[in-house]
C-alpha positions as CSV (number, residue, x, y, z in Angstrom):
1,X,143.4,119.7,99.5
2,X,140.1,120.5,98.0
3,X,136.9,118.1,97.0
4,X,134.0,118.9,95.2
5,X,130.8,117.1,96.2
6,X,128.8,116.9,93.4
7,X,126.1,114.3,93.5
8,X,122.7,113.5,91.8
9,X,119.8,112.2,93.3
10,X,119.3,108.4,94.0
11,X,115.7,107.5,92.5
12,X,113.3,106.9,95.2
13,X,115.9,106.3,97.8
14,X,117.2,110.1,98.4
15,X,117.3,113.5,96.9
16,X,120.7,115.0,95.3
17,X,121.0,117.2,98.7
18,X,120.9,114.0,100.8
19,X,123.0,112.5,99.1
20,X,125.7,115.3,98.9
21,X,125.3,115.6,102.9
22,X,125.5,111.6,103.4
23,X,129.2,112.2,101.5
24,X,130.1,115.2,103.1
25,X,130.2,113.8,106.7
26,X,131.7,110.7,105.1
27,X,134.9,112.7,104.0
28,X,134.9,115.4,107.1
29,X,135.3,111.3,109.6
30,X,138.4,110.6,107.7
31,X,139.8,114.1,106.2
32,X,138.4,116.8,108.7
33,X,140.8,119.2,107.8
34,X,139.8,119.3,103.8
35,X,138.0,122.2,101.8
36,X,134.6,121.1,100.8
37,X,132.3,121.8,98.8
38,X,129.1,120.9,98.2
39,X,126.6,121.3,95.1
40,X,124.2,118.7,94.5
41,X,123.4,118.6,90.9
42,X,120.6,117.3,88.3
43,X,120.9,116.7,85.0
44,X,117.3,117.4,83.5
45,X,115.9,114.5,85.4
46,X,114.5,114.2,89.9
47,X,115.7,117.2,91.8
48,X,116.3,119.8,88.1
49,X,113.7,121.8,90.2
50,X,115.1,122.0,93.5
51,X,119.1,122.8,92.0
52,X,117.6,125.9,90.0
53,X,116.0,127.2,92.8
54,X,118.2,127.0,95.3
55,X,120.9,128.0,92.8
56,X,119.2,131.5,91.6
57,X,117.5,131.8,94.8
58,X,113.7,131.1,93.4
59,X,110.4,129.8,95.2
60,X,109.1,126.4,94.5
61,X,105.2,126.2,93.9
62,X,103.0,123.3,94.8
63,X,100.2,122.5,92.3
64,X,97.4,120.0,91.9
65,X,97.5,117.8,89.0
66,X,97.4,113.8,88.4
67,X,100.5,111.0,87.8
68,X,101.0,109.3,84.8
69,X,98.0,106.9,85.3
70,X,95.7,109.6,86.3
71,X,95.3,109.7,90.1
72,X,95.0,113.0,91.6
73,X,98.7,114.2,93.6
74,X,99.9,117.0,94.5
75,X,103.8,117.9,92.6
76,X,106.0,120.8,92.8
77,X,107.7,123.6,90.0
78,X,109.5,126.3,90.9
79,X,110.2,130.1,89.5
80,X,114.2,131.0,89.3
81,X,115.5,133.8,90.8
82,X,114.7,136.4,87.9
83,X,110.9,136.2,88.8
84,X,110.5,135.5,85.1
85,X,111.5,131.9,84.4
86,X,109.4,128.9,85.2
87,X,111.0,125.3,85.9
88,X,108.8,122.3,85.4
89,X,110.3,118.5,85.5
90,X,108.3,116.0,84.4
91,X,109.3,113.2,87.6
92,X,107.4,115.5,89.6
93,X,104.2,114.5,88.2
94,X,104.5,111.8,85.1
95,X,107.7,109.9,86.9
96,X,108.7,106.3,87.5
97,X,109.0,106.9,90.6
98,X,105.2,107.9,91.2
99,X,104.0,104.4,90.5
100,X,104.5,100.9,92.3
101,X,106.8,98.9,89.8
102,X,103.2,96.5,89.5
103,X,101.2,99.4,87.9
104,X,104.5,100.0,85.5
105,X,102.5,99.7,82.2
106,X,104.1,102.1,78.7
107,X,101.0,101.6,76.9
108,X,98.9,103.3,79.2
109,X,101.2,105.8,81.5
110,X,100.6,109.5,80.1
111,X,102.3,112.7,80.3
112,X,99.3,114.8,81.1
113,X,100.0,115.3,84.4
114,X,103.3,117.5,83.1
115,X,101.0,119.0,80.7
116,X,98.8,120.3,83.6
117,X,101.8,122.0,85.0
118,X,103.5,123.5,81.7
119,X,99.4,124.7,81.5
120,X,99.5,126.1,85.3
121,X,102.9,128.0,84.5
122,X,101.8,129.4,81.0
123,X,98.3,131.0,82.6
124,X,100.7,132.2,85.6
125,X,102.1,134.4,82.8
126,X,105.7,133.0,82.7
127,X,106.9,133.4,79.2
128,X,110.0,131.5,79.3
129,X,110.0,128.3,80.9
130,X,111.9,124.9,81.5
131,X,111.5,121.8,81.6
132,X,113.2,118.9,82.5
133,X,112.0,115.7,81.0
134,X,114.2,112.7,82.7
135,X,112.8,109.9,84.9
136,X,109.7,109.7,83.1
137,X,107.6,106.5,83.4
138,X,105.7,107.4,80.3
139,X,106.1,106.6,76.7
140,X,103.3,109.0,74.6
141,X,105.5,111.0,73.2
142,X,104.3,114.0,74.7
143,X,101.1,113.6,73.7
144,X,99.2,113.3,77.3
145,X,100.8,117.1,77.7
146,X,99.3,118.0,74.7
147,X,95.8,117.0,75.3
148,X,96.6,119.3,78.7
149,X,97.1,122.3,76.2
150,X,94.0,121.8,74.6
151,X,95.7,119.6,72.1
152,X,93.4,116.5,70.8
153,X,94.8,113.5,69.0
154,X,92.5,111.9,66.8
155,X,91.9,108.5,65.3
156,X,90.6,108.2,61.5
157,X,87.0,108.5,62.6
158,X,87.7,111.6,64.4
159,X,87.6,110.4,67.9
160,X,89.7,111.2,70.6
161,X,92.6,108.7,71.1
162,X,92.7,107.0,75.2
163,X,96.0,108.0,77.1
164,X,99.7,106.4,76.8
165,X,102.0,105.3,74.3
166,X,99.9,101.9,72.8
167,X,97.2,104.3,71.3
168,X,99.3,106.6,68.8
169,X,99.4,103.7,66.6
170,X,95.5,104.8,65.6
171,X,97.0,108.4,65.8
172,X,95.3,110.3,62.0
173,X,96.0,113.9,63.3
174,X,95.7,116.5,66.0
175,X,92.6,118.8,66.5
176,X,94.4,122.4,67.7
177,X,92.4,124.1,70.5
178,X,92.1,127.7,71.2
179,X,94.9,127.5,73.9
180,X,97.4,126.4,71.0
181,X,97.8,130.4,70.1
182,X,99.4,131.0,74.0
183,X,102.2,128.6,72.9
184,X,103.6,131.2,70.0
185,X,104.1,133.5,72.6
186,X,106.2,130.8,74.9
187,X,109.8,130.0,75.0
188,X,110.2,126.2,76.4
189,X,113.6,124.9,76.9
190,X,113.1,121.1,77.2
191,X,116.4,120.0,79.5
192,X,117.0,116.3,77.9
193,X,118.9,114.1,80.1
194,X,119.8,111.9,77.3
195,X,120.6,112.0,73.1
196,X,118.6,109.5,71.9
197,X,116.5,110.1,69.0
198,X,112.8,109.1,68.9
199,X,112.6,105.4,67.4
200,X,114.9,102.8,66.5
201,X,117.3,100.5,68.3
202,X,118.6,103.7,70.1
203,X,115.2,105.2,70.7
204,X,113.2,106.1,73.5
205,X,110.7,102.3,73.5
206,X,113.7,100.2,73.0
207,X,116.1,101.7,75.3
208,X,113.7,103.0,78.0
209,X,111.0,101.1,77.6
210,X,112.3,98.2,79.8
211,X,112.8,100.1,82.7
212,X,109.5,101.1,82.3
213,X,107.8,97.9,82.5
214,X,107.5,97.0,78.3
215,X,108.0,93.6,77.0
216,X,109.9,92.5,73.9
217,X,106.4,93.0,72.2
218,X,105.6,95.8,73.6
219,X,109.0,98.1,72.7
220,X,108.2,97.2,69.0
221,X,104.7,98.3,69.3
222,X,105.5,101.4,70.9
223,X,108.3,101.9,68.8
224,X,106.0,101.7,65.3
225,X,103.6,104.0,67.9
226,X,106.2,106.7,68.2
227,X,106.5,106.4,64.5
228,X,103.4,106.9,63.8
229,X,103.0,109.9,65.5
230,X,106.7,111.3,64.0
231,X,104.7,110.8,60.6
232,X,101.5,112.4,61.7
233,X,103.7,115.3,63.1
234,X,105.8,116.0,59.8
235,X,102.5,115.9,57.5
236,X,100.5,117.8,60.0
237,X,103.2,120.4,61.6
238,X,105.6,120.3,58.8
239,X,108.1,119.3,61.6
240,X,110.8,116.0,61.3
241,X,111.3,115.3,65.0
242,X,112.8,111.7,64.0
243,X,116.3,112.1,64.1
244,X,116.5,114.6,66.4
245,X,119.3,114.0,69.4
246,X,117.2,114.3,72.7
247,X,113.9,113.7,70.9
248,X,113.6,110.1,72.8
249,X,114.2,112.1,75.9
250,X,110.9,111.0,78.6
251,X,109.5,108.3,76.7
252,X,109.7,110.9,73.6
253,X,108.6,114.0,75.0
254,X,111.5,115.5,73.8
255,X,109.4,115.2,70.3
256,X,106.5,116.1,71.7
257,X,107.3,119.7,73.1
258,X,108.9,120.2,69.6
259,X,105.8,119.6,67.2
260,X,103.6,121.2,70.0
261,X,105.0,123.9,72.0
262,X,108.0,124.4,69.3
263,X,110.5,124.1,72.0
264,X,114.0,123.8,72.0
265,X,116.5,120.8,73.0
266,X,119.1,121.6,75.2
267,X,121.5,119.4,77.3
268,X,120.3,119.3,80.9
269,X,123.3,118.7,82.6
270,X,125.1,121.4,80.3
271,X,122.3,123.8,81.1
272,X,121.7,123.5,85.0
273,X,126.2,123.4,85.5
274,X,126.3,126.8,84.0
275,X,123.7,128.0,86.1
276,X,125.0,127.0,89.1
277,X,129.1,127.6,88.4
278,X,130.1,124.3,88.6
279,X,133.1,124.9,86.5
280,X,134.0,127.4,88.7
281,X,134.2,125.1,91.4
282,X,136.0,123.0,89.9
283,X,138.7,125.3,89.2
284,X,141.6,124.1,91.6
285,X,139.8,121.1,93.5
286,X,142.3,118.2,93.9
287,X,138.8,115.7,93.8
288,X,135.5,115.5,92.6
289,X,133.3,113.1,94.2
290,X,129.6,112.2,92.0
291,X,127.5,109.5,92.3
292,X,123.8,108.5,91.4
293,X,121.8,105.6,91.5
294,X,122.9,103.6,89.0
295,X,125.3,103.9,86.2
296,X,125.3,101.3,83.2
297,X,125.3,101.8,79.4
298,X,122.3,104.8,79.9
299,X,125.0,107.2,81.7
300,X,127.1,107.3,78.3
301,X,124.2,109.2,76.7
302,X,124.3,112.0,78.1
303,X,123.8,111.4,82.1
304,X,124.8,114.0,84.8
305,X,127.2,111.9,86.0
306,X,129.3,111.9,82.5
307,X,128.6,115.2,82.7
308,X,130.7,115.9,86.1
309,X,133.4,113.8,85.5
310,X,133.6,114.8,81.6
311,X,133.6,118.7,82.8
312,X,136.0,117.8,86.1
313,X,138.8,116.2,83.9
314,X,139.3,119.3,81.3
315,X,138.9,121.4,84.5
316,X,142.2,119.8,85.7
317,X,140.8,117.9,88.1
318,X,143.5,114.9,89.2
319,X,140.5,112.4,90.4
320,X,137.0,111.8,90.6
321,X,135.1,109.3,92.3
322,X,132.0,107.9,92.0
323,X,129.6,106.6,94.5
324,X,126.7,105.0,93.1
325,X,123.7,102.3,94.3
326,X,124.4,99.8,91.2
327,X,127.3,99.9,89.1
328,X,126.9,98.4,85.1
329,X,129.6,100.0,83.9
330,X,132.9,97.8,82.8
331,X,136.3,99.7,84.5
332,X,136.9,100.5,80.8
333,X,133.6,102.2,80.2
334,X,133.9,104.2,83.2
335,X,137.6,105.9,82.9
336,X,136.1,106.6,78.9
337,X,134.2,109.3,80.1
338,X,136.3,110.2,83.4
339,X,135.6,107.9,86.4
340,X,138.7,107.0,88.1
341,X,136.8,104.9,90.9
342,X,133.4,103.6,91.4
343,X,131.9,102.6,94.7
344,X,128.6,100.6,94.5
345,X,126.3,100.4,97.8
346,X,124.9,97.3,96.9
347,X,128.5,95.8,97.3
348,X,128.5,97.2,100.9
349,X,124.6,95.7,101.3
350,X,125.3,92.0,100.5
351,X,123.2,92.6,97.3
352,X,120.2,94.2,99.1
353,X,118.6,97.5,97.3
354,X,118.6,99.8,100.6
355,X,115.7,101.5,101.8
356,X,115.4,105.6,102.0
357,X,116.2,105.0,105.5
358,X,119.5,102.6,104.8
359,X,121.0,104.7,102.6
360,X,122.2,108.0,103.6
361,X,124.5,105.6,106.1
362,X,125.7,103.5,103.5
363,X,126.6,106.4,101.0
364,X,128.2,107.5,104.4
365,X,130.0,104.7,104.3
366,X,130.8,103.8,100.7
367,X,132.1,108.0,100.4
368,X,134.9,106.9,103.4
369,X,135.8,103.7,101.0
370,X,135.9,105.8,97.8
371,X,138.1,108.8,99.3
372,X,140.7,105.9,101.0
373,X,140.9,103.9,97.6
374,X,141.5,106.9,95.4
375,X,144.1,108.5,98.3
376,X,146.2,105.6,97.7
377,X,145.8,106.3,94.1
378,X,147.2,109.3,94.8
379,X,150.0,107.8,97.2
């Protein structure tokens, strides 16, 4: 019998490689004698960096630069393999996870810190780069990486807007710096984790914007922000990055790295498998196993985890498995895109959110539950 371990990181509790190991000695306590094997995954989102490099066999880089309410921190890209391609993901330095859930604030949280990064890798001389834009805790549309280009937005008197999402509704235009001429000479491939467009009721203010602290009021004020600057962009740029699928993607970055850098939208999850040959390791397995932290109505847009189990079932695979921290999916929604079973921790943790500590042990433990449930499946 063959399994494939093919997990994604758990936000702020443990990395996609943790997470993978935590399953692998679950399975090996009750099927010791199985083929295994493990490739922790990302979809765009935390840990897009580490996969690629450990996949092509890169370095990773650390870099000074500031989260996404300005404090100075120190975050991490990486160069693949080829010694030509850069790869950039925008939790390292403008992600949820970087704040305490009290300073979670849309309106002000800015994307600069990426910017300072994407700058970093463009001076380095890297030409073709990529960049992950999942797990953000920003909302500005891109436009805190922009001003880290050289790129100024500007309100109608001509002064410079303040950082985050809340101050694009004043946005008039952009004032294009000298650096803006290094961007015609850069291919960016923005790795979108999700297909939402930019605003509306599928957008990124009023689907994301809760997890990122926003209010009722505030999602409809960001929302005619992001607007705004969609306007400002087509009149300016002669670009429509409304409707775009993936345009939503990190609080509307995804629009942002179009109108500025002229980047193009690709699927995360599709991008980072082929790199790594997942599909090939699929090829004959008996199970998958997946998991992340949560899965609710978000993971049907696009998620890695959709992405496993959607590229597992035409590979033939007979079941896959989920182990995840919080489960919102109905058992309907989950067997739509491929999920045979799904094992929540919390379930096995009365209702507690575990700590980094807690949870390899209980993924440990929840993989042994999920590989006996779906073995009597198969019985």
């Amino acid at each position: 019998m063959k399994i494939v371990i093919a997990p994604q990181s758990f936000k702020g509790t443990a990395t996609a490689s943790v997470v993978a190991d935590a399953m692998l000695a679950g399975i090996k306590k009750v099927m010791p004698e199985v083929e295994l094997i493990s490739i922790p995954i990302a979809d765009g989102g935390s840990g897009t960096v580490d996969t690629l490099v450990k996949a092509t066999n890169g370095i990773t880089i650390e870099t000074p630069t500031v989260d996404p309410i300005g404090r100075p921190i120190i975050a991490r890209w990486g160069v693949l393999g080829d010694g030509k391609t850069a790869v950039i993901e925008t939790a390292a330095a403008s992600g949820l996870s970087l704040l305490d859930i009290s300073e979670y604030d849309p309106d002000v949280t800015s994307t600069r810190g990426t910017g300072i990064l994407l700058r970093v890798a463009i001076d380095a001389g890297y030409t073709n780069i990529l960049l992950g834009v999942g797990d953000s805790g920003t909302n500005d549309g891109g436009v805190g990486l922009a001003r880290a280009l050289g790129i100024r937005p500007l309100d109608k008197f001509g002064e410079e807007l303040p950082e985050g999402g809340a101050a694009l509704s004043e946005l008039e235009s952009f004032d294009i710096g000298e650096f803006a001429d290094s961007l015609l000479t850069t291919n960016i491939t923005v790795l979108c984790d999700v297909t939402n467009p930019l605003c509306g009721l599928n957008g990124a203010s009023a689907v994301y914007g809760p997890q990122k602290g926003a209010s009722h009021e505030q999602i409809e004020s960001l929302d005619k922000a992001l607007l705004k600057l969609a306007q400002v962009v087509k009149d300016q740029f002669s670009k429509d990055v409304l409707d775009v699928p993936g345009a939503g993607a990190g609080g509307g970055l995804g629009a942002g790295l179009i109108a500025f850098c002229g980047a193009t939208l690709k699927s995360g999850f599709e991008t980072i498998s082929e790199s790594v040959g997942l599909q090939s390791l699929f090829n004959g397995a008996d199970m998958v196993l997946t998991g992340e932290g949560r899965v609710d109505s978000q993971t049907l847009l696009g998620k890695g985890l959709a992405g496993v189990a959607s590229l597992s079932k035409s590979s033939g695979v007979n079941v896959v498995a989920a182990v995840v921290g919080s489960n919102g999916l109905s058992d309907e929604e989950s067997t739509s895109i491929g999920i045979d079973y799904v094992v929540p921790l919390i379930d096995a943790f009365d209702w507690k959110v575990p700590s980094p500590d807690e949870t390899p042990g209980l993924i440990e433990y929840s993989t042994i539950v999920a590989i006996n449930t779906a073995m009597e499946g198969i019985e």
